[in-house]
C-alpha positions in Angstrom: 80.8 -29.9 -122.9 77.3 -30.2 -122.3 76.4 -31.2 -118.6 73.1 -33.2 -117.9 71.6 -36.2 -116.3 73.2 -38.8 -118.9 76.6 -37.3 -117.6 76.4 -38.5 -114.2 78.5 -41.7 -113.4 79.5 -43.6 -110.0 82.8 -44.2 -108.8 83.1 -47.5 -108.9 86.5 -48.6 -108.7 88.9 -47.6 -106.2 91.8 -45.0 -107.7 96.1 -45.5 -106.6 96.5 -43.7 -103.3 98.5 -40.5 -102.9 99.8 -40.4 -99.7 102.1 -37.8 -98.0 103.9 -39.4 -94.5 105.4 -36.8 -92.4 107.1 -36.5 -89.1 110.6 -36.6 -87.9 114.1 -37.3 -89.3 115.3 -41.0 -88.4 111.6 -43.0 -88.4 111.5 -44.7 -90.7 109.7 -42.8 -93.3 112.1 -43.6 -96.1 111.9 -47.7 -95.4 107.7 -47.1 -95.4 108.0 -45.9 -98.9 110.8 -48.4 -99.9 108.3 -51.3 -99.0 105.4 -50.1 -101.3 104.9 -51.9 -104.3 107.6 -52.2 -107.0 108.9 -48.3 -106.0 110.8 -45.8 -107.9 112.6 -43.1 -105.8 112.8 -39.4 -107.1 115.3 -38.3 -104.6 116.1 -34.9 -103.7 118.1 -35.6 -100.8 120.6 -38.6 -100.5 118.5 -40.3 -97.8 118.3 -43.7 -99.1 120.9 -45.1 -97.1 121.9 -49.0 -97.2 118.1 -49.7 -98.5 118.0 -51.3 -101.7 115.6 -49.2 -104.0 115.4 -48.1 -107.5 115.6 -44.5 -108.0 116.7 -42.0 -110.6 119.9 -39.7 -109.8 120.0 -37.0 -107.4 118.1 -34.2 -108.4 119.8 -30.9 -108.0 117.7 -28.5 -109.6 113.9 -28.4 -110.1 114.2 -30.0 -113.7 115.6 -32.6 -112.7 112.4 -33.8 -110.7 110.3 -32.5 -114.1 112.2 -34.7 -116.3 111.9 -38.3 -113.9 108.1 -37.3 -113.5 108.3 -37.2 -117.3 110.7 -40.6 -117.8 107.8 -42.5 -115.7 104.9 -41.7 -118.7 106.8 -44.3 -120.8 106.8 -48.2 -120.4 108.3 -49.6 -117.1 106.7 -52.1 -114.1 107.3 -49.3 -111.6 103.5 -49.4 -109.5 104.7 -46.7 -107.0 106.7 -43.0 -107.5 107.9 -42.1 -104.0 109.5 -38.5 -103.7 112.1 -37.9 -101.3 111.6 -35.2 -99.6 109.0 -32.6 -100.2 110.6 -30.0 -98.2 113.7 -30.5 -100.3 111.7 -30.4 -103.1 110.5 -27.3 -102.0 114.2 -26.0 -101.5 114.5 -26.6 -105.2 111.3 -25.1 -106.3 112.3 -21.6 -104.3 116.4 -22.0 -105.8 114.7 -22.3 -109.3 112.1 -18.9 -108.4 115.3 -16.9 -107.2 117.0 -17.7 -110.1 114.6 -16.8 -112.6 112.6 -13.8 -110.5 114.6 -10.2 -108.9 113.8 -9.8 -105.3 110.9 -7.2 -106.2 108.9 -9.5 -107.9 108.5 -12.0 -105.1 107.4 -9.1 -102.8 104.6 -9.5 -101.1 103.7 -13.0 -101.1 104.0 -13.0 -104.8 106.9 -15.9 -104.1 104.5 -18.3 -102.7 101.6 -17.7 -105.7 104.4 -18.6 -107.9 105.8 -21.7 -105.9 103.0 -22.9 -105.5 102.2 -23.1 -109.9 105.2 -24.9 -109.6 103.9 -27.3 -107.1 100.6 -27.7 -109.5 103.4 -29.0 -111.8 104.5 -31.7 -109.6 100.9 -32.6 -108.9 99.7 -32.4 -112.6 102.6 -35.1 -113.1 101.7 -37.2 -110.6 98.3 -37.5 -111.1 99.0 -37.9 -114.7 101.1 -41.5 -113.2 97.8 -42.3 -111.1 95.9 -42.4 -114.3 98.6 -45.2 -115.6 97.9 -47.1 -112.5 100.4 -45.7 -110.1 100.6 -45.1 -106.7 102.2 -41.9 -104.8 104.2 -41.3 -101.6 105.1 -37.9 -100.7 107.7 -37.8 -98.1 108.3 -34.9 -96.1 109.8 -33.3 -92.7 108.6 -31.9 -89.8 108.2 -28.4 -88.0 106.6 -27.4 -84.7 104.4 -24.2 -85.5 101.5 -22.0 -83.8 98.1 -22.7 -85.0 95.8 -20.0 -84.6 91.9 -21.3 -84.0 88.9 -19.5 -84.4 87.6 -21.6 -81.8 90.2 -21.8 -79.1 93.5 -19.5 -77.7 96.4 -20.7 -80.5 98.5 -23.8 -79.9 101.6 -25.5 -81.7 101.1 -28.8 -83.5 103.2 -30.8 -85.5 102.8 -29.8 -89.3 104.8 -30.6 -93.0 108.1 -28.4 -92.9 106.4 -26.8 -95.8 105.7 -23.0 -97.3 101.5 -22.6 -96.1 100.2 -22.6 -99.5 102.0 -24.9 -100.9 101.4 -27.1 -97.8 98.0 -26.7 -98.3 98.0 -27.7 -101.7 99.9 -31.1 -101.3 97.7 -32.1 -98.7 94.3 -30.9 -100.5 95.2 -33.4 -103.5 96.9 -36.1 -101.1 94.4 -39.3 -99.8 95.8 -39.4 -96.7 97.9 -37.3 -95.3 99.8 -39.2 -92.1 102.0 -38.1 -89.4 104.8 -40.3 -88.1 106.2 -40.8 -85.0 106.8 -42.8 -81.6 104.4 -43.6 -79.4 104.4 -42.2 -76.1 102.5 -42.7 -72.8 102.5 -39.9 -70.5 103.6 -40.9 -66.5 102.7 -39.0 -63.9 105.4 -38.9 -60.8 104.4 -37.9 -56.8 107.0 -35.3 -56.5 105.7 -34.7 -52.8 103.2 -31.6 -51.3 100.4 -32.6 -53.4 102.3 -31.9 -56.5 102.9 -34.1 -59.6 104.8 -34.1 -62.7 104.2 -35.5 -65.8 106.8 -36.8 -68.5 106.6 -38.3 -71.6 107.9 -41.6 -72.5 108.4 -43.2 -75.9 107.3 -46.6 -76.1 109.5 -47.2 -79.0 107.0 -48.2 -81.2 106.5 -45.6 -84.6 102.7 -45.5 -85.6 100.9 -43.5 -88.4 98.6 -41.2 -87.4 96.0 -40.5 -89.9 93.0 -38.4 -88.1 94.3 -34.8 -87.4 94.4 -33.7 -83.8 95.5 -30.5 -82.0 99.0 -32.1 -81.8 99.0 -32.3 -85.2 98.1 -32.3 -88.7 96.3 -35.2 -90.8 93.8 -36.9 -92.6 92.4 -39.8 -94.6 89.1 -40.6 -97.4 89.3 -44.8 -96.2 87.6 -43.9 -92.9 91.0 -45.8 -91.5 91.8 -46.2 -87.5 93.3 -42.9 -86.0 96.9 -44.6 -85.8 98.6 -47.6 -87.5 101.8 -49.2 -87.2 104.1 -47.3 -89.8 104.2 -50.3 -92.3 102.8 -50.1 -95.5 101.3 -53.5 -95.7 99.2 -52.0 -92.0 98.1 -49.4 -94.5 97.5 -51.1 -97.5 95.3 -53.6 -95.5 93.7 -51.1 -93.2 92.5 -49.5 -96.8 91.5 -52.5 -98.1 89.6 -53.6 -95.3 87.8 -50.2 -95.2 86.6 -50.7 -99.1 85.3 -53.9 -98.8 83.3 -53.1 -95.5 82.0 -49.9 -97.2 81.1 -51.7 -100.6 79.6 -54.5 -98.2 77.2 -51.7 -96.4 75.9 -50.1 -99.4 75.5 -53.3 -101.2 72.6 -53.9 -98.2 
């Protein structure tokens, strides 16, 4: 393909987001997806619950999650794929890889270059259902692990309970990437001889955090506020509100 001047073109139209929420078990995570437009679960843990959702069987191998990623390219009002969880998900990915691959061949990282083709899969599939018009919401755990900065001593933050590269490939094509949890305020208690103690108490109230700090890992293209209640309709109007004020500014 020849590339000149007449190729340019301007994004004009805003694409369906893919968004990844992660963050503890228990917050709500699965009822944020469940509340996105028209959903359809791919489930690859039985996490549903009593919520009322459509969603394809529980997928037990790897396939399984290729062949409802393939069911979606046909006719159906379905506007948003939610997959349930990444990190099991992943567990399948690595079953499948053990299966197929002896010990010897996975040495030295050679496991994760070849997990992470498979992840390309997933994403190739997806973004092949964005270009129909549909949304994504990766779902995912938790894990508490060291971060080592160029800048400062290391520290541990909150991360996806994923492999690193593949991590780092789900979040590269994800829109925003969000961690969930509580909020909490941190009290500081006179414990007597000029000494204090501080403690940290949840307010009860879950919020999406979607601008990365050392405590943990995110991100967002809708230049949204650094926490928002975890509700999708607080998303999907905090993205909303962003385009029109950005289409509004260059429009001056």
């Amino acid at each position: 393909m020849a590339i000149n001047l007449q190729a340019i073109s301007r994004n004009t139209s805003i694409q369906p987001p893919r968004i990844m929420v992660y963050g503890p078990h228990g917050l709500g995570k699965t009822t944020f997806g469940a509340s996105a437009p028209t959903p359809i679960f791919i489930l690859t843990e039985d996490g549903l619950g009593r919520l009322e959702a459509d969603h394809f069987p529980l997928a037990t191998k790897f396939s399984d999650v290729q062949e409802s990623l393939k069911a979606l390219q046909g006719e159906h009002d379905f506007q948003t794929v939610v997959i349930d969880s990444l990190d099991w998900l992943d567990n399948l990915i690595w079953e499948q890889i053990n299966t197929q691959y002896e010990a010897k061949d996975l040495a030295y990282g050679k496991g994760a270059v070849i997990a992470a083709d498979l992840w390309r899969k997933v994403l190739d599939s997806l973004t092949a259902l964005r270009s129909k018009g549909m949304a994504s919401i990766l779902l995912a755990h938790c894990e508490i692990k060291r971060f080592d900065s160029p800048e400062v001593e290391y520290y541990e933050r909150y991360q996806p309970k994923l492999q690193a590269r593949s991590s780092a490939l789900v979040q590269e094509w994800c829109d925003v990437v969000g961690f969930a949890n509580y909020k909490t305020i941190v009290k500081s208690s006179d414990v007597g001889f000029n000494n204090k103690v501080s403690r940290g108490i949840s307010t009860g109230e879950r919020l999406l955090y979607t601008s990365e700090k050392p405590a943990y890992l995110a991100k967002n293209r809708y230049s949204l506020p650094d926490s928002l209640p975890l509700d999708w309709s607080a998303l999907a109007d905090a993205m909303t509100t962003t385009t029109e004020t950005t289409k509004q500014s260059k429009g001056k």
